[in-house]
C-alpha positions in Angstrom: 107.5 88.9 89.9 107.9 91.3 87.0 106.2 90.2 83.1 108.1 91.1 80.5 105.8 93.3 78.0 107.9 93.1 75.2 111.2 94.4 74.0 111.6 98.0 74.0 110.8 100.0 71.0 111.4 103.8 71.7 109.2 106.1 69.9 109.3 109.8 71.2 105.7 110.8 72.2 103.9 113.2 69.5 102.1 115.8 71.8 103.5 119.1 72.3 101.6 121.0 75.0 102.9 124.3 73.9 105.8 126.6 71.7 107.8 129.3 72.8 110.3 131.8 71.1 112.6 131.9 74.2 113.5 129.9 77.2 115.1 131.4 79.7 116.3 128.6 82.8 116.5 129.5 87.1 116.2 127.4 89.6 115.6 123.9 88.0 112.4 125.5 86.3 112.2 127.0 82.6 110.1 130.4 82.0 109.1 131.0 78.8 108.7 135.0 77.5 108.9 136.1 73.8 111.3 139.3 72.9 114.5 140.6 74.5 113.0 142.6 76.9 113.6 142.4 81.0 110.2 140.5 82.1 108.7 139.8 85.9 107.7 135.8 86.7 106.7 134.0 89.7 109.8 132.2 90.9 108.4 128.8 90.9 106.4 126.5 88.5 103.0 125.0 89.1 100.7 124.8 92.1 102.0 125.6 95.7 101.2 123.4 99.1 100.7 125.8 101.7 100.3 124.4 105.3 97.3 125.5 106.8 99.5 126.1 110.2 102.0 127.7 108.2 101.4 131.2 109.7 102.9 133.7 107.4 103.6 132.4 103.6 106.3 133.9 101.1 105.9 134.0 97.3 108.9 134.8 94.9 108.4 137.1 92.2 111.3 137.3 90.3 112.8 139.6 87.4 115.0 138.7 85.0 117.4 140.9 82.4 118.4 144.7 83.1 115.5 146.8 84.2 115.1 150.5 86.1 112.7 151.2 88.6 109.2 149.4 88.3 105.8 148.3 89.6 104.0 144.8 89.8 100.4 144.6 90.4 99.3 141.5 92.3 95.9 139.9 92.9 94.3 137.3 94.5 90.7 135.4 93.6 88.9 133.6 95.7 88.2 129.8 95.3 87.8 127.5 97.8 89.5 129.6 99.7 88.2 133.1 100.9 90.4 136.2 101.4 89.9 137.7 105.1 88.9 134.3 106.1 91.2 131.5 105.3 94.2 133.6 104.1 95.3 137.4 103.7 97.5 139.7 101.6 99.8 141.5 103.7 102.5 142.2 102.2 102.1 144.6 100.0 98.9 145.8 101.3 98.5 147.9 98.8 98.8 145.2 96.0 101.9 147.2 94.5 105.3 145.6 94.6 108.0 147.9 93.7 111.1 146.9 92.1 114.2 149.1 92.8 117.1 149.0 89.7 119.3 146.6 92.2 116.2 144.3 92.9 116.1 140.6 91.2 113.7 139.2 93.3 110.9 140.6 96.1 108.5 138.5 98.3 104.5 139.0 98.5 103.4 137.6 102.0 100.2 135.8 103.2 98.7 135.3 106.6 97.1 131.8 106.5 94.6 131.1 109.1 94.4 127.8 110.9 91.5 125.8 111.3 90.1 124.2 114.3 93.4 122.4 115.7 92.8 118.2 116.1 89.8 118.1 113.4 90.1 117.7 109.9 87.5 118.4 107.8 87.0 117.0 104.3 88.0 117.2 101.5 91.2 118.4 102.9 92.4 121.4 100.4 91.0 124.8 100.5 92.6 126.8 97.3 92.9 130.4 95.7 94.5 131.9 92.8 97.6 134.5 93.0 98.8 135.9 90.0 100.5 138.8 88.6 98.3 141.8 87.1 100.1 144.1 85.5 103.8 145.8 85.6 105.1 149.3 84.7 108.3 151.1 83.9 108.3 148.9 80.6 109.0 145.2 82.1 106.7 142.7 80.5 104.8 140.2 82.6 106.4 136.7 82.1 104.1 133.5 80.9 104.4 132.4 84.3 102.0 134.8 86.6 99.4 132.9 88.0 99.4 129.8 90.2 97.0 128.2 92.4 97.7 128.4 96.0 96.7 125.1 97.9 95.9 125.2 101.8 96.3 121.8 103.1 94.3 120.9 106.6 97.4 120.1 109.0 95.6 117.4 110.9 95.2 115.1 108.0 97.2 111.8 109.0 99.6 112.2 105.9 100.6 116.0 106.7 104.0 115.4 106.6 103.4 113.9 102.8 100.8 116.0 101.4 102.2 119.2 98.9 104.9 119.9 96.8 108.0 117.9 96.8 111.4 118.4 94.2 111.9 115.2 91.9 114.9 114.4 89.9 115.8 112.1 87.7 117.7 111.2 84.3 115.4 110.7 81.5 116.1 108.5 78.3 115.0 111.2 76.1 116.6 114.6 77.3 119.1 113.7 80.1 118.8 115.1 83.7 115.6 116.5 84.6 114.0 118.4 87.3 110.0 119.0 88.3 107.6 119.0 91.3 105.5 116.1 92.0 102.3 116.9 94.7 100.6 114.7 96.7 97.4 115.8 97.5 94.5 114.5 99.7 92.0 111.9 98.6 88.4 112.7 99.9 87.0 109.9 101.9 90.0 107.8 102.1 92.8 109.1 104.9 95.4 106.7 103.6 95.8 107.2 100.0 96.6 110.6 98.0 96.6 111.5 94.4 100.2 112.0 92.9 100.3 115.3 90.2 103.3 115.2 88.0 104.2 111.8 88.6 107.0 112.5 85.8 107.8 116.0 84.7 105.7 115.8 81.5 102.1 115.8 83.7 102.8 119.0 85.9 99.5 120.7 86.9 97.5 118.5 85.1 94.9 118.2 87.8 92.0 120.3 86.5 88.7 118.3 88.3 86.4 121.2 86.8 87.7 121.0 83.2 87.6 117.2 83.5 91.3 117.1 82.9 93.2 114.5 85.3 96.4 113.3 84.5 97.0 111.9 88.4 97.3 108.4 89.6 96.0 107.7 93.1 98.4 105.8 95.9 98.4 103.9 99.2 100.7 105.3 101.6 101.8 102.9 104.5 104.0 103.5 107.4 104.8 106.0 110.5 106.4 109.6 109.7 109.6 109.8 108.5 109.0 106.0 107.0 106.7 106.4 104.6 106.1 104.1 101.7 103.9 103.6 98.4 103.1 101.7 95.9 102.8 102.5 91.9 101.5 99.5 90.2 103.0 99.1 86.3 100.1 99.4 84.4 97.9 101.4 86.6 96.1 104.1 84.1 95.3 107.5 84.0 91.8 108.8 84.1 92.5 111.5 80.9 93.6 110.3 77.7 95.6 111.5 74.8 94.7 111.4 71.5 92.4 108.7 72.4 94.6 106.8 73.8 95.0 104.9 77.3 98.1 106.3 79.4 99.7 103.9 82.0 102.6 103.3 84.0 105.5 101.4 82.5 108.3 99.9 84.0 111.7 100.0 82.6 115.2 98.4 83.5 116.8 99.8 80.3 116.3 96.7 77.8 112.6 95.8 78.4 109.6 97.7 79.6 106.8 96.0 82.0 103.2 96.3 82.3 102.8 94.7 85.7 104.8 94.3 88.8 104.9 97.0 91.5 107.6 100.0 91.8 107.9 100.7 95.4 108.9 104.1 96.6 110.7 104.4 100.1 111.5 107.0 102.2 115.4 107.3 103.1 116.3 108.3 106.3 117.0 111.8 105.6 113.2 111.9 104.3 113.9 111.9 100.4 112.1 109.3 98.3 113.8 106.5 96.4 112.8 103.9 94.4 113.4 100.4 96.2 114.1 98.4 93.3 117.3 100.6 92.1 117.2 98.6 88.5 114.1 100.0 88.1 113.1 103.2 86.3 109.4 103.8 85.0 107.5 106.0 82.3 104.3 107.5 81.1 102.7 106.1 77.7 101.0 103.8 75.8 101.1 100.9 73.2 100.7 102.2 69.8 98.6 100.1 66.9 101.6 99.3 65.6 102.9 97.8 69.0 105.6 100.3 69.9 105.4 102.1 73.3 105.1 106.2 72.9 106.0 107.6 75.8 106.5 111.1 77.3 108.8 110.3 80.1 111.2 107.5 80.6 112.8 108.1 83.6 116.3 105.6 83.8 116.7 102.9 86.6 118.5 104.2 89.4 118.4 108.0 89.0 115.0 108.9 90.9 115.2 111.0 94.2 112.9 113.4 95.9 113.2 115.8 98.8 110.2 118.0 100.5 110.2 121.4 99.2 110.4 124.3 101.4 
């Protein structure tokens, strides 16, 4: 049984996270890079979910606008993760990727080791950081060069959940939208995970170390390939803005609710729908003068999200 908050009063959220001069669009994501000139990006947005059985691991680097001949210099840093132990560069050994005039996009490989098959060992997640160095042959290094590289521990009980997924959705505010939510593991509890970018707006806002945690925390129930959780309206995020309280709303496009459950089910070909399909759900909270800002409002009916490769 849903309660009915209160009528809807749409007020666009106030935060802007960052500017740009230029945005340039590929593959659902948007790179931002100031000036006209050709510039080199990771081709993807956000932290990656590597399987820790995964053997050999591809990363796109793409290039984008008319460009000759030209280098890329690419590093690695150790976190959690340790190079020659838990994963390797191999391709290119030498750290250089080299960009012919036909090129648009190349692929740096990693060898990731596998730990002791049948034992998982807490908490689940060994990481690194990849990131783009430097470039030649006067192509500038796009905003988006460095992402955190995730090994998940294959033998957690929620493998087949646990890393990136592609979520889409129509939002109230700016139409059809397209982001990656990750499910990550919970240390201590095998049958819950912690949800990044539950709406587009809180991508990679899981920052533990700089006390920054925009994630909500879910049960997962069922066998593989029939997974099910459970988002309870109302349920709050640990990081505030402004001061302010964040929590999840639910929405069936005349009234917004603060309790009730939104139930998300897998379909048979393993994407994720929301049960109740007269139900969407946003991000926000309840101003002073008793309007909801919010930062996503995602429209009943339009949710859907698939594994990503």
């Amino acid at each position: 049984m849903k309660t009915i908050y209160k009528a809807l009063i749409l007020t666009a959220a106030a935060t802007v996270l960052a500017s740009c001069d230029r945005t340039d669009s590929y593959l659902g994501g948007d790179v931002f890079n100031s000036g006209d000139k050709p510039f080199v990006t990771l081709d993807f947005l956000g932290a990656q979910g590597i399987r820790e059985d995964a053997g050999i691991y591809k990363v796109p680097v793409r290039v984008l606008g008319k460009h000759g001949t030209f280098s890329v210099t690419v590093q690695t840093e150790d976190g959690t993760a340790i190079n020659g132990k838990d994963f390797a560069l191999i391709e290119p050994k030498s750290g250089v990727l080299n960009f012919g005039t036909q090129d648009a996009v190349k692929y740096v490989e990693f060898s990731i080791t596998r730990g002791e098959e049948g034992i998982y060992t807490e908490p689940g997640v060994k990481n690194f950081t990849f990131l783009l160095a430097s470039s030649t042959g006067g192509v500038e290094l796009g905003s988006v060069r460095m992402a955190t590289m995730n090994i998940n521990d294959s033998d957690h009980p929620l493998t087949d959940i646990i890393g990136p997924w592609n979520a889409s959705a129509n939002d109230y505010f700016s139409g059809d939208v397209n982001w990656k939510m990750t499910f990550m593991p919970v240390e201590g509890d095998l049958e819950k995970l912690r949800i990044d970018g539950i709406t587009s707006y809180f991508v990679d806002k899981y920052k533990p170390e700089e006390d920054i945690d925009y994630t909500l925390v879910v049960n997962v129930t069922g066998e593989e390939g029939a997974r099910q959780f459970v988002l309870p309206m109302g349920k709050e995020m640990k990081s505030k803005i402004n001061n302010n309280t964040l929590s999840v709303w639910g929405f069936d496009k005349q009234y917004v609710y603060s309790s009730g459950d939104l139930v998300f089910v897998q379909q048979q070909d393993g994407s994720f729908k929301l049960e109740d399909d007269t139900m969407g759900y946003g991000i926000g909270y309840e101003t002073s003068g008793g309007s909801i800002s919010l930062f996503d409002l995602l429209n009943p009916g339009t949710f859907s999200m698939t594994k990503a490769n």
